[in-house]
C-alpha positions in Angstrom: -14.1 18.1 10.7 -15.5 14.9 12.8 -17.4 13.8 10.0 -14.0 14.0 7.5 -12.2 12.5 9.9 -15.0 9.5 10.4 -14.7 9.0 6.2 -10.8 9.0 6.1 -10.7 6.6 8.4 -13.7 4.4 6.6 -12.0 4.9 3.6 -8.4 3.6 4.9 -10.2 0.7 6.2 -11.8 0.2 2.5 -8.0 0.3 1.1 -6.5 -2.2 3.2 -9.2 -4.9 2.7 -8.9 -3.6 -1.5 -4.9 -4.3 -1.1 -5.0 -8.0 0.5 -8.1 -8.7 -1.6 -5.4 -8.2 -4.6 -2.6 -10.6 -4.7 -0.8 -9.0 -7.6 -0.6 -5.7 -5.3 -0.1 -7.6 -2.3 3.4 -9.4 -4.1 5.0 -6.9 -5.8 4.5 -3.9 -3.3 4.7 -5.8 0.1 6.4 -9.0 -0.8 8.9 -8.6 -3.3 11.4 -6.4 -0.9 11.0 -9.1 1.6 11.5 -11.7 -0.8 14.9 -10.0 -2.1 15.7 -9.6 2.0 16.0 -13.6 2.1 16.9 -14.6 -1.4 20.1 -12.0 -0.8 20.4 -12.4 2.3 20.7 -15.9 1.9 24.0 -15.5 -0.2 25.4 -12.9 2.2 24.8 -15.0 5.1 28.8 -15.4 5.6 29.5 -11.4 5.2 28.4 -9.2 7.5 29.5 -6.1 6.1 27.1 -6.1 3.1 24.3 -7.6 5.4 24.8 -4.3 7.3 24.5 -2.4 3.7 21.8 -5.1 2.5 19.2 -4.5 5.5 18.8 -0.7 5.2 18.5 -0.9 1.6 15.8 -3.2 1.6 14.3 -1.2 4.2 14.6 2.0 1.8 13.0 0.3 -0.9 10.6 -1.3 0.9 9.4 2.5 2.0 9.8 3.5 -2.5 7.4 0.4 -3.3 4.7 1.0 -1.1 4.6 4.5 -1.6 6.0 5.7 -5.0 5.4 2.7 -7.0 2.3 1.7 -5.2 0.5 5.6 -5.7 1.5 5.8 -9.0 0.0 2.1 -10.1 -3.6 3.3 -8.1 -3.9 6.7 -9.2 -3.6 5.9 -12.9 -6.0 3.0 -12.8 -8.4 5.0 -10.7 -8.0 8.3 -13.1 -8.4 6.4 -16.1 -11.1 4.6 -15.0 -13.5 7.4 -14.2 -13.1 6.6 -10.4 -11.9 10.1 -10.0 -13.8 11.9 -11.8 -16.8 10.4 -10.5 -15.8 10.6 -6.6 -15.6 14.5 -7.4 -19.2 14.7 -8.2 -20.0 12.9 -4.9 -20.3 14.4 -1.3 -17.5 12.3 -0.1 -14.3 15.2 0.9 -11.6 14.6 -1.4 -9.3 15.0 1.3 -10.8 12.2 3.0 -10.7 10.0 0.0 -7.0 11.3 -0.4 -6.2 10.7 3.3 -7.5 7.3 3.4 -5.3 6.2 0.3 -2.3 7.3 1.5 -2.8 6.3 5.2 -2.8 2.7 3.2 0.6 3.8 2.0 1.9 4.6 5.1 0.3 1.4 7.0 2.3 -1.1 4.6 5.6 1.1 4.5 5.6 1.1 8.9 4.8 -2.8 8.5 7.5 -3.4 6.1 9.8 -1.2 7.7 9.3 -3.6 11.1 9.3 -7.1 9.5 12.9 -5.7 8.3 13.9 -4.7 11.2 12.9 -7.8 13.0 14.4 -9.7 10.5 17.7 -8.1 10.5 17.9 -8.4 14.5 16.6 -12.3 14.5 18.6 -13.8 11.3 21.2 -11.2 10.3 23.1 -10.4 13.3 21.8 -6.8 13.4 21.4 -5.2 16.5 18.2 -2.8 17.0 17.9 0.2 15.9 20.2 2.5 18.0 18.9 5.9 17.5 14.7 5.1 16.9 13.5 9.0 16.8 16.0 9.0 13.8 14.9 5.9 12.3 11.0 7.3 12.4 12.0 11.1 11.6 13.9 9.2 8.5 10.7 6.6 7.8 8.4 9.9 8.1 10.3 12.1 5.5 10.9 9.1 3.3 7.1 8.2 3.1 6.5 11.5 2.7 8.6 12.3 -0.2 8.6 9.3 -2.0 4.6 9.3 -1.8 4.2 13.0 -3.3 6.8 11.9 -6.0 4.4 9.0 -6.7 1.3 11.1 -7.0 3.3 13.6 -9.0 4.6 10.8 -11.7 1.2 9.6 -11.7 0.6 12.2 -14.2 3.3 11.9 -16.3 1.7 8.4 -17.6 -0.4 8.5 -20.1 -2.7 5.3 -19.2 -3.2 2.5 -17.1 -1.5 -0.1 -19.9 1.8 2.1 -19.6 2.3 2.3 -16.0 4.2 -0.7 -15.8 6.9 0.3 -18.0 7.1 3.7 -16.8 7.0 2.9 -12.9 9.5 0.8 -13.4 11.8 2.6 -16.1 12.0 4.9 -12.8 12.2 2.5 -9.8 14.6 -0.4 -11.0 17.4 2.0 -12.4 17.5 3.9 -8.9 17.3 0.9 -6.5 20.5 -0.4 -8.9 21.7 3.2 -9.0 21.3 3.8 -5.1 23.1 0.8 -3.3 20.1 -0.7 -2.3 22.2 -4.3 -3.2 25.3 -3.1 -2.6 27.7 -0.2 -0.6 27.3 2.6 -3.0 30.5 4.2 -2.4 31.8 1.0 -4.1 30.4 1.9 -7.5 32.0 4.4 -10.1 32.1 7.4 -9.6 29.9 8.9 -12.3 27.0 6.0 -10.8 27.9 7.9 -7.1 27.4 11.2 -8.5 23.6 10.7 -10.1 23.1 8.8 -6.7 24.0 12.0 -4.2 21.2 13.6 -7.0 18.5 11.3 -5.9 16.8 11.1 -2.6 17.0 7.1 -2.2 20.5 7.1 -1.5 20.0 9.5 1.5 17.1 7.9 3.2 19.1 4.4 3.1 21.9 6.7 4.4 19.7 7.7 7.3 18.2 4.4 7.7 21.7 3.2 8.1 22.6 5.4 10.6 19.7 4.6 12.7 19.7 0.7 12.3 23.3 0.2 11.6 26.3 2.6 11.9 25.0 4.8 15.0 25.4 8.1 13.6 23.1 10.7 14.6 20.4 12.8 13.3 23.2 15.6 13.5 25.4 13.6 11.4 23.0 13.0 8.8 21.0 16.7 8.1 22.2 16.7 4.9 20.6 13.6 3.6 17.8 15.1 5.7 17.6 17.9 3.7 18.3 16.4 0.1 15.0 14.3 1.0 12.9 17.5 2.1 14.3 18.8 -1.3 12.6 16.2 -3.5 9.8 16.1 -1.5 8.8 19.5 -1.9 9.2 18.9 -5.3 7.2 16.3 -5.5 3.8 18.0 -3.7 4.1 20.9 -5.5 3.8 19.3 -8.9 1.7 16.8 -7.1 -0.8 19.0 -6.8 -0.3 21.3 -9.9 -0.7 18.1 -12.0 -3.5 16.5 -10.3 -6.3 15.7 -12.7 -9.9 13.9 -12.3 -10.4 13.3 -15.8 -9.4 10.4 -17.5 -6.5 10.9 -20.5 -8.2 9.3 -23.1 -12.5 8.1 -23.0 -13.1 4.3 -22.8 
């Protein structure tokens, strides 16, 4: 157990120097939320009321890039590249090579999750988080869900040349879709409807609660539960889809 541990943690430390090390990563799964943040922020500057909406909806998708988007992109590249299949055959634990990726995962969606908060407190009159064991018990389930959903996707792409187009035939209809830019309750109602079906929605609900409105963890068990929903979805076809081998051969 001390020895997995020791690798996990060896391995983490390999992902986070791999993720600065690639700027292309770096951009559109760390700074492209915080970029949005400002650039819209920027134009809502004299509206309060959707910089209270704007804030936790960054902050939700900031917690979808660096977990669903980001997960899908590596486990693709690293499937169809052999990396898989030829970590299996060494006598590294692949829950310690597992650990270690999505520990990166997690490390970038807490960092994210901070700058916005600080950001929302220093330059958009938003006051710190109210409730903070909501805020984390709503950071912890989104991580959780949107990461298994990520690794569970991962195998619906065929290869590494496609992910692009299929990560983001998911991820930019449901930031649109889930108020992420806007109050959702403001958009029609069949849009509001397909929303309530998605867990995004209810983590920026949550989020919102915590950072924003006040309401309690009470107050918000249902988007609680809609989240544990999908993510027990999303690790149980996580790990009946997983594969080691590549799609197609070089």
């Amino acid at each position: 157990m001390a020895d997995s541990v020791a690798l996990a943690w060896r391995q983490y430390r390999l992902e986070r120097r791999m993720f600065w090390r690639n700027p292309a990563a770096a951009f559109f799964n760390f700074a492209l939320p915080l970029l949005l943040l400002v650039l819209l922020g920027t134009l809502y500057s004299d509206d309060q009321g959707n910089l209270d909406v704007l804030v936790p909806g960054i902050a939700g998708m900031a917690i979808v890039s660096t977990t669903f988007v980001a997960l899908a992109h590596n486990l693709v590249f690293l499937r169809e590249q052999g990396v898989l299949k030829r970590l299996r055959g060494t006598p590294m634990p692949t829950g310690a090579y597992l650990t270690g990726m999505f520990g990166n995962a997690v490390a970038n969606a807490a960092i994210q999750l901070a700058i916005v908060i600080v950001a929302g407190r220093v330059f958009y009159g938003i006051g710190w988080p109210e409730h903070w064991p909501e805020l984390v018990v709503f950071a912890v389930a989104g991580v959780v869900c949107f990461a298994a959903l990520g690794v569970a996707f991962s195998h619906v792409i065929p290869n590494f040349e496609a992910t692009p187009a299929y990560v983001n035939a998911v991820f930019l209809p449901l930031i649109f879709i889930s108020g992420v830019f806007y109050d959702a309750e403001q958009a029609p109602a069949f849009l509001r409807d397909i929303a309530q079906a998605l867990p995004l929605v209810h983590l920026i609900d949550g989020l919102s609660g915590a950072m924003v409105t006040g309401a309690s963890l009470a107050d918000n068990l249902s988007n609680l539960a809609v989240i544990a929903l999908w993510a027990a979805f999303g690790i149980v076809f996580a790990i009946r889809g997983f594969s080691w081998e590549a799609r197609r051969e070089a």
